[in-house]
DOLUM-961336 format. One line per field, with one value per residue (C-alpha): residue number from 1; z, x, y. Coordinates in pm, whole numbers, plus 50000, padded with zeros to 5 digits. Each point is the difference from the previous one (the first is absolute). Last residue first. Layout:
num c(NUM,...)
c3 c(Z,...)
c1 c(X,...)
c2 c(Y,...)
END
This chain:
num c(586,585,584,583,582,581,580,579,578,577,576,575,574,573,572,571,570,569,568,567,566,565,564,563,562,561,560,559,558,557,556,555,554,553,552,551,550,549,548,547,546,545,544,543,542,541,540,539,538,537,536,535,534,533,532,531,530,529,528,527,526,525,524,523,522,521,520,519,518,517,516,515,514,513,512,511,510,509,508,507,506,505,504,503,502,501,500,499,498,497,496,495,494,493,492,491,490,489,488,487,486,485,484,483,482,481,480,479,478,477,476,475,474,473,472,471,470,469,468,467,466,465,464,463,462,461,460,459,458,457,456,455,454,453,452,451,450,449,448,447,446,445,444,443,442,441,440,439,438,437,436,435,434,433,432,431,430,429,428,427,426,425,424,423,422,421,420,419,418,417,416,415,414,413,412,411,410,409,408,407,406,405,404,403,402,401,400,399,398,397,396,395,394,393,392,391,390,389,388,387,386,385,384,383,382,381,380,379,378,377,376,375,374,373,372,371,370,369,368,367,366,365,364,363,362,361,360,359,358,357,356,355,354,353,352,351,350,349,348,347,346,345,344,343,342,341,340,339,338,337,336,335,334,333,332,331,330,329,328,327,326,325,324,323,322,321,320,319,318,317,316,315,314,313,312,311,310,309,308,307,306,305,304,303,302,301,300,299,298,297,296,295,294,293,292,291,290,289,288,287,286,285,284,283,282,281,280,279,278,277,276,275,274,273,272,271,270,269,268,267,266,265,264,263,262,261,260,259,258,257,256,255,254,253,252,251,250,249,248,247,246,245,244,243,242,241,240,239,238,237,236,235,234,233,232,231,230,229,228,227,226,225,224,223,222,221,220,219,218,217,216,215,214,213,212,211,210,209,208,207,206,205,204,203,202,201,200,199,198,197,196,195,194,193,192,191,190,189,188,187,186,185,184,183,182,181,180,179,178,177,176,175,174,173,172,171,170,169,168,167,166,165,164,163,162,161,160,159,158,157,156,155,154,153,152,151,150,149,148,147,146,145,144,143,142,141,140,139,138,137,136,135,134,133,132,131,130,129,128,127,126,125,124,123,122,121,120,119,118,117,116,115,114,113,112,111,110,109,108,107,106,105,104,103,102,101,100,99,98,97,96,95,94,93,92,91,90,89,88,87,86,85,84,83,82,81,80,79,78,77,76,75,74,73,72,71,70,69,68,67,66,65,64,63,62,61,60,59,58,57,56,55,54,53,52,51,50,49,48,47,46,45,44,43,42,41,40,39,38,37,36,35,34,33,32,31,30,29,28,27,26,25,24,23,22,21,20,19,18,17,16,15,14,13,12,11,10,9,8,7,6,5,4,3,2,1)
c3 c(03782,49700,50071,49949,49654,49948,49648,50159,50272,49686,49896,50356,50044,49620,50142,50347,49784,49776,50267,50221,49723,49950,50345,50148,49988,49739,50036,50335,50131,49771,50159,50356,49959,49845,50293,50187,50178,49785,49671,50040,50124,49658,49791,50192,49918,49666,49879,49648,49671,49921,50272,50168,50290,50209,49761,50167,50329,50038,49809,50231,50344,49888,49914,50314,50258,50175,50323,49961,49735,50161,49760,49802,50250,50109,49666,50009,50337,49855,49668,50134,50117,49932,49763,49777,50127,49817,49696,49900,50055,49740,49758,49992,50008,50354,50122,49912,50199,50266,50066,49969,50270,50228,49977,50051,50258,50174,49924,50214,50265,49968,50085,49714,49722,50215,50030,49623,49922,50280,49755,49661,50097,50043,49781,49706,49942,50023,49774,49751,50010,49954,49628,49931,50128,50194,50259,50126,50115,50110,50235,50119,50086,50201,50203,50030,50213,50161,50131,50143,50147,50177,49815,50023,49640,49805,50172,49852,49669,49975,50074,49773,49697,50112,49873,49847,49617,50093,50164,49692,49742,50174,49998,49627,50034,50229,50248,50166,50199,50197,50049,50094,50261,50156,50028,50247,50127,50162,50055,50192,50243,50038,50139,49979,49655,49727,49741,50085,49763,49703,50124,49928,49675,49900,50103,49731,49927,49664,50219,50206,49692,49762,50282,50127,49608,49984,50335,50347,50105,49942,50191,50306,50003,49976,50365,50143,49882,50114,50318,50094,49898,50238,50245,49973,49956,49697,49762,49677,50033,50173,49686,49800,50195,49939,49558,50012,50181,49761,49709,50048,49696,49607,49741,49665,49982,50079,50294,50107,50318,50278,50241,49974,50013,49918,50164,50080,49829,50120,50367,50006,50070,50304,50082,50296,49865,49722,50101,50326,49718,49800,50362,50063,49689,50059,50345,49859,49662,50181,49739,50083,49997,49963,50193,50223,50355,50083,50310,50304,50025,50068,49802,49740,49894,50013,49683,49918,49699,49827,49720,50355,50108,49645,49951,50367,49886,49645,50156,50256,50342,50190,50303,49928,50090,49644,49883,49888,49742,49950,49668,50041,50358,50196,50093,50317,49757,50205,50235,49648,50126,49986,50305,50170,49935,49715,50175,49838,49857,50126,49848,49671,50017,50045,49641,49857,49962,49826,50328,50023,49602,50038,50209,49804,49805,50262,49847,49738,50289,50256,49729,49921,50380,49985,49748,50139,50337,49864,49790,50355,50167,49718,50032,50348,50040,49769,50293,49918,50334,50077,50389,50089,50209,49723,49724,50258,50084,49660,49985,50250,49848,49678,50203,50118,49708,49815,50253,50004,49563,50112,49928,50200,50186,49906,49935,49749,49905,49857,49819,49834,49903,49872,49798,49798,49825,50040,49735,50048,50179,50358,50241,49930,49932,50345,50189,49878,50050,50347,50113,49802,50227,50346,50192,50282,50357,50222,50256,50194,50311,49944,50226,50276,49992,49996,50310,50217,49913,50129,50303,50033,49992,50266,50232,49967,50070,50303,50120,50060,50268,49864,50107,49805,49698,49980,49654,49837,49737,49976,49843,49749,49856,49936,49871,49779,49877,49903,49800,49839,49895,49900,49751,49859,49916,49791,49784,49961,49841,49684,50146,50270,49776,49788,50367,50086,50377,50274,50064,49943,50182,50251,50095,49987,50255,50245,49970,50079,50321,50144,49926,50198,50246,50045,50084,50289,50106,50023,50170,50255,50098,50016,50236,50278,50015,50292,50056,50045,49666,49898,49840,49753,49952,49903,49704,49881,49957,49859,49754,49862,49733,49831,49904,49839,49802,49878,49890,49843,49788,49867,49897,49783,49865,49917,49618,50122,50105,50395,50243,50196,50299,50358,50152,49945,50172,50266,50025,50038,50217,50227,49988,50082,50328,50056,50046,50205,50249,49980,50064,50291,50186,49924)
c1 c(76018,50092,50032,50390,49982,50303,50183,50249,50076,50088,50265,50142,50031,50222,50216,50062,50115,50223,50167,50064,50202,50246,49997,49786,49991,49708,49794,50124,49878,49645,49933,50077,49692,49801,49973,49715,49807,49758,50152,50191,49654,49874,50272,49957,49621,50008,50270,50143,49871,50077,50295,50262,49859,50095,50322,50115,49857,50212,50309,49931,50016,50366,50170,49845,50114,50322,49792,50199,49758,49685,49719,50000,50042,49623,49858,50100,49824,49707,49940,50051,49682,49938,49738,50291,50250,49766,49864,50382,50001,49786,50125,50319,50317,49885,50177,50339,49937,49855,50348,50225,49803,49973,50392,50077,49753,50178,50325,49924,49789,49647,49689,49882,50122,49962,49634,49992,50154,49733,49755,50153,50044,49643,50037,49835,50280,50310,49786,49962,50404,50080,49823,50306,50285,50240,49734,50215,50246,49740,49879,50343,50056,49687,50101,50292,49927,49661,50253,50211,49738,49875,49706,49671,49878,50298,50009,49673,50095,50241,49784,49730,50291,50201,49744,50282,49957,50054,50359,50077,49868,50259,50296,49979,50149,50267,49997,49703,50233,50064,49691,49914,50240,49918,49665,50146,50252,49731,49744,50289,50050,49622,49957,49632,50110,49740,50246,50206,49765,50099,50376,49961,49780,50287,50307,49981,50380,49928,49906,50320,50189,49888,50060,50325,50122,49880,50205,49980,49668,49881,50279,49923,49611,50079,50191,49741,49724,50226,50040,49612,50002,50195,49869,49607,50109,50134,49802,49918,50282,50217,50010,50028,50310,50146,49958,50125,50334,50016,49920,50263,49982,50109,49738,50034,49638,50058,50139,50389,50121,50177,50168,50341,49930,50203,49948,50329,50269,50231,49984,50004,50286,50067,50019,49787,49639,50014,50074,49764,49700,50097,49968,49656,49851,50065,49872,49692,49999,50042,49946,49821,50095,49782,50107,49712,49896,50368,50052,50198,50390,49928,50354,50014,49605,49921,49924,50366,50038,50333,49854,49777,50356,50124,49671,50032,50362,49906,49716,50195,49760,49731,49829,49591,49995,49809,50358,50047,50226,50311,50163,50330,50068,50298,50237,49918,49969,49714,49829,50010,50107,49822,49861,50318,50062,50301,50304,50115,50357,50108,50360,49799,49743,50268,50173,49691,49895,49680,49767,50210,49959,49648,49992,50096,49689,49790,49675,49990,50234,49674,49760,50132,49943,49674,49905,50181,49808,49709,49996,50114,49643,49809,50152,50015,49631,49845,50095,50235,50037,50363,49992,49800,50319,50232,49834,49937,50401,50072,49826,50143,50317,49872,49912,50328,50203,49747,50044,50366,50001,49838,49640,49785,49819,49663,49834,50321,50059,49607,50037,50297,49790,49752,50166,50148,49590,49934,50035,49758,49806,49792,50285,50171,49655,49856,50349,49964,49613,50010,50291,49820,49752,50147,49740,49861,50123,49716,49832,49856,50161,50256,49783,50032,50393,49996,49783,50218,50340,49806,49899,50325,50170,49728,50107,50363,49936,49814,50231,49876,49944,49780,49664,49830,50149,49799,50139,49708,49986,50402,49964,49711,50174,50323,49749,49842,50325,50137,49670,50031,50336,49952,49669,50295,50240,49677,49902,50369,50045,50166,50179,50107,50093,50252,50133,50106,50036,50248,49861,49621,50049,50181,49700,49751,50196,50045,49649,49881,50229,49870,49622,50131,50186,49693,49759,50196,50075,49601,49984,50232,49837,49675,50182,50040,50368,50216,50197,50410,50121,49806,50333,49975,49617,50149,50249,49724,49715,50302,50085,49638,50100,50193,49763,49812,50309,50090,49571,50029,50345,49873,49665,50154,50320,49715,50146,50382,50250,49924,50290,50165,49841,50176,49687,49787,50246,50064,49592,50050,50231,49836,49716,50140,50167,49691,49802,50317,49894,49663,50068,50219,49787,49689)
c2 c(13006,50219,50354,49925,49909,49789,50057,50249,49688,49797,50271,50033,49583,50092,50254,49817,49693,50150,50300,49718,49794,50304,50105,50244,50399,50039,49685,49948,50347,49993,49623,50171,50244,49765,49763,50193,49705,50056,49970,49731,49843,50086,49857,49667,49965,50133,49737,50142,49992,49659,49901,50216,50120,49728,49986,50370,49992,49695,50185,50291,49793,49826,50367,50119,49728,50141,50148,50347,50108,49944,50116,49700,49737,50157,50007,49608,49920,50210,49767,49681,49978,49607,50080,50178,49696,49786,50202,50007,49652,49926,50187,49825,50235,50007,49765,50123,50321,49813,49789,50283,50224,49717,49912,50368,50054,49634,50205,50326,49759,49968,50142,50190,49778,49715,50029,50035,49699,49788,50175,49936,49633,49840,49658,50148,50286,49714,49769,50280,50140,49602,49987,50290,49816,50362,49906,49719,50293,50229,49752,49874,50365,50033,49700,50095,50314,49767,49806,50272,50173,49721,49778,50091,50141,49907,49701,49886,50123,49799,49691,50125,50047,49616,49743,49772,50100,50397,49876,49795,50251,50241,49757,50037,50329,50010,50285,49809,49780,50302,50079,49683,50000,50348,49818,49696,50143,50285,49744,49767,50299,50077,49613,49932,49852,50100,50097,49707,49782,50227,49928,49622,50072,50214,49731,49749,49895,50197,50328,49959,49924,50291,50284,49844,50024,50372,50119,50093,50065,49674,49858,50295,49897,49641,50003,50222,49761,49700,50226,50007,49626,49914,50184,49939,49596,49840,49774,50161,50365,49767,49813,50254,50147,49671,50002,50327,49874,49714,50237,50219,50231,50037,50018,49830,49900,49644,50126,50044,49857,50154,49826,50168,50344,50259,50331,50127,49841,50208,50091,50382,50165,50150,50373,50024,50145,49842,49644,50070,50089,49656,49813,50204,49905,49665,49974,50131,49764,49690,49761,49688,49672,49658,49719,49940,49930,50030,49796,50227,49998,50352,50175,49683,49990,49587,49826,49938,49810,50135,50186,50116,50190,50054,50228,50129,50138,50106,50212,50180,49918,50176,49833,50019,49612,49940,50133,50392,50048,50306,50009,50208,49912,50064,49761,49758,49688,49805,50327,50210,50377,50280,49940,49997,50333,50040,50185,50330,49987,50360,50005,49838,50228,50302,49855,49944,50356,49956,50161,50308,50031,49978,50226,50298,49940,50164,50044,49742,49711,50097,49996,49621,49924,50133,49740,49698,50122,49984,49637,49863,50126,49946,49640,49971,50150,49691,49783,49657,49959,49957,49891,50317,50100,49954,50253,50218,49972,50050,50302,50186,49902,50175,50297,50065,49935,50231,50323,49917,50030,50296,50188,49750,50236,49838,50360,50082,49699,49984,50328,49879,49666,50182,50252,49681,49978,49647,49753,49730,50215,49781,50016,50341,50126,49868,50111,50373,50016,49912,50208,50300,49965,49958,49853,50218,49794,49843,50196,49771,50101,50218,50305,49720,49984,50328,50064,49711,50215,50292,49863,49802,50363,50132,49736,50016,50397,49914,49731,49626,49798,49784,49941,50257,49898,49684,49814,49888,50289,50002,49576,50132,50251,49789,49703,50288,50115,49658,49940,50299,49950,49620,50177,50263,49660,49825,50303,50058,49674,50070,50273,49837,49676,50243,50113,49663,49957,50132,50280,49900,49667,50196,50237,49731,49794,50270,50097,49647,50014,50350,49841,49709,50245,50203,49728,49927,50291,50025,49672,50136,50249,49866,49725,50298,50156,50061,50290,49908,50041,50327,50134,49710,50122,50332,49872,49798,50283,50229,49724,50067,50243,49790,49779,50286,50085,49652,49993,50314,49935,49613,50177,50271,49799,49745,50038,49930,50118,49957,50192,49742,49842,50123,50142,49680,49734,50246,50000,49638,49986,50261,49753,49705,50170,50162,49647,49804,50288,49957,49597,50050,50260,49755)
END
């Protein structure tokens, strides 16, 4: 036992060395990241006197309870790297997810010091009071889970969700991310790359938003501090330094680095003129694995792409030229230009493939659709909507999400709308609007109020139960889900019909209630509701009276004299129909 207890501190003084000398966090779980290093470091004292105690044995309760306290001691460790040595832009898009690992660590650490048996350790009175204490905080963090930062939230939903986002934003945002440098950039974008790497090149919506971010802040970085820019353009001290390409950026057959990046059915990542010539030649095996390609279809790796062109930039070296071409890609009857080999795969893992494959076919779509009009007319002429329509109901919450952020994106083009209406998709979308995860039920809003932009579709959207689930999200959603709800029910409601709905559906004192909070970012969108539910014959009694009650006027007056241009419209004229409300009536 004397042997094992001792081999038991020794661990444990590592790891609190390990703890102590982390780097400062710069990041948005700075807060979190500094409490937990501190508490950690406040048990070294605990260690330090149980080496002094070499010689007094210790009972097995003791030891379990070391025991326990070096694996919660380990999974701290871990957590606090990941977040040093991580991507900050994916912190912030995941903070929800990083503050739950916190807690988590901090109730394993508080559980491991309540089963250690202080009383039978030979321990010093003031050591003993300072674990006390150290034990007490670590309770009191129990639970409590870290206040969102709101204006965090808000920033990285608009910069996401406005196709041309205000460049305030994305100063704001390098300012919280602490990526203010050219250095700060470097850093994160190798961060990046190695999530990218690790995951084996997922195509995951994140990489995208999360490449798309950092190209933004990056160009506020060069605005704010144009100096820089000439630092980063001197040639002459890139050449000196001549940076070396990461492996990964290199094709495994030509060993240059990539301008057109492909995934194989193997998920290995070739140059696309390079595998081309290789199955030109007749190969049916994937070079790097030597394993049989189930097909020979290639798909563009738009991540690892992304990240090669953000390298380029970030050390001096010119792009590869030519970047973007595609060899295999055939043009429609329709004149539109896409990889319809690749589309035509992904289709058929969409019919036939298991829960995984056809959880990343969705994924894989998803990006394509995203990504231009010609992907947009080819996936939905290769007959992928009543593919996706069927994913709807998938068990799998991941596929759901690819599977309705798909649509919508396939709904940017018009006469794909009648096509996704024709196959049954409205209940289905509904459906995960109501129990989907957040993010599902996000784009599943927005694909609403995108195939509601087709008049006849606005009625079969009401009918099928939408308004409701709409409304739910309005009040319980995130910053850009209320946005997408808000958008959606306004454009529902120019039918008279649904404005009856979402009355019925109490809509009324969710939308009072975004109108009296001025710092929730939803006002302008809650008045233009109120606005066009009132709007129609001589006004709707029933809304204009609960405006009344729950004491609305007040804030109509301020916006209709001190609001914007638009604000100052629609509160005026909600004010005028509320002057033609008696309020004895009942």
């Amino acid at each position: 036992m004397g042997h094992q207890k001792e081999e038991l501190i020794n661990e444990l003084t590592e790891l609190i060395d390990g703890v102590s000398g982390l780097p400062e966090c710069r990041s948005v779980s700075k807060r979190m990241y500094s409490n937990l290093v501190r508490r950690v470091k406040l048990l070294s004292p605990l260690v330090e006197d149980l080496k002094d105690s070499d010689g007094v044995e210790v009972g097995d309760d003791v030891v379990h309870g070391l025991e326990l306290l070096k694996i919660a001691l380990i999974s701290g460790l871990e957590l606090l790297k990941s977040v040093n040595e991580g991507s900050k832009i994916l912190q912030a898009l995941q903070i929800e997810n990083i503050s739950s690992r916190f807690l988590d660590v901090t109730e394993q650490i508080e559980d491991a010091l309540s089963h250690i048996p202080y009383n039978k350790l030979d321990l010093s009175e003031e050591v003993r009071e300072q674990i006390e204490l150290v034990h007490a905080q670590f309770k009191r963090a129990k639970g409590k889970m870290e206040s969102p930062d709101e204006q965090l939230e808000k920033d990285l939903a608009m910069a996401q969700r406005e196709q041309y986002p205000d460049p305030l934003i994305f100063k704001r945002l390098s300012e919280k991310l602490h990526l203010r440098t050219i250095n700060d950039l470097k850093k994160e974008s190798l961060a990046i790359h190695d999530m990218v790497i690790s995951s084996g090149g997922d195509p995951e919506e994140c990489f995208e938003t999360i490449a798309y971010l950092l190209r933004k802040l990056k160009d506020c970085a060069m605005t704010e501090n144009p100096e820089l820019d000439a630092l980063e353009g001197d040639k002459s001290l890139i050449k000196h330094r001549s940076p070396v390409i990461p492996d990964d950026f290199r094709c495994p057959i030509s060993l240059e680095l990539m301008k057109d990046p492909v995934i194989v059915s193997t998920g290995q990542t070739y140059e696309r003129s390079c595998i081309q010539k290789w199955l030109d030649a007749g190969h049916k095996t994937c070079p790097k694995t030597q394993q049989t390609l189930l097909h020979t279809a290639l798909t563009p790796n738009y991540v690892l792409k992304s990240l090669i062109a953000l390298w380029c930039e970030s050390n001096g070296v010119e792009l590869p030229k030519n970047q973007g071409t595609c060899r295999n890609k055939r043009t429609g009857a329709g004149g539109s230009d896409c990889d319809r080999v690749a589309i035509d795969a992904l289709l058929q893992k969409l019919a036939n493939g298991n829960s995984e494959q056809q959880r990343a076919a969705a994924g894989e779509l998803r990006l394509l659709a995203k990504r231009n009009a010609d992907n947009r007319v080819c996936i939905a002429g290769a007959g992928a909507i009543p593919l996706l329509v069927e994913l709807l109901s998938s068990s799998d919450s991941r596929t759901q999400e690819h599977a309705v952020t798909a649509l919508l994106n396939l709904s940017i083009n018009e006469s794909n709308k009648g096509t996704i209406v024709n196959a049954g998709a409205i209940p289905d979308i509904v459906d995960v609007l109501r129990n989907g995860s957040m993010e599902a039920r996000e784009n599943a809003a927005a694909t609403l109020f995108s195939l509601s932009v087709v008049d006849e579709n606005k009625v079969a959207i009401g009918a099928a139960g939408a308004i409701p689930a709409l409304i739910d999200l309005l009040c319980h959603g995130t910053p850009r889900g209320k946005k997408d709800a808000a958008t959606a029910i306004f454009n529902l409601s120019i039918y008279q019909g649904n404005k009856v709905r979402a009355v019925r559906a109490g809509i009324v004192p969710p939308l009072v209630r975004l109108l009296k909070d001025p710092g929730g970012g939803m006002m302008d969108e809650a008045l233009a509701i109120l606005a066009i539910l009132a709007s129609h014959q001589e006004g709707d009694v029933q809304s204009l009276k609960i405006v009344r009650e729950l004491g609305a006027e007040e804030v109509l007056k301020e916006l209709s004299e001190n609001g914007t241009d638009r604000a100052k419209r629609k509160a005026g004229s909600v004010l005028e129909l509320l002057q033609r409300v008696d309020p004895v009536e009942s």
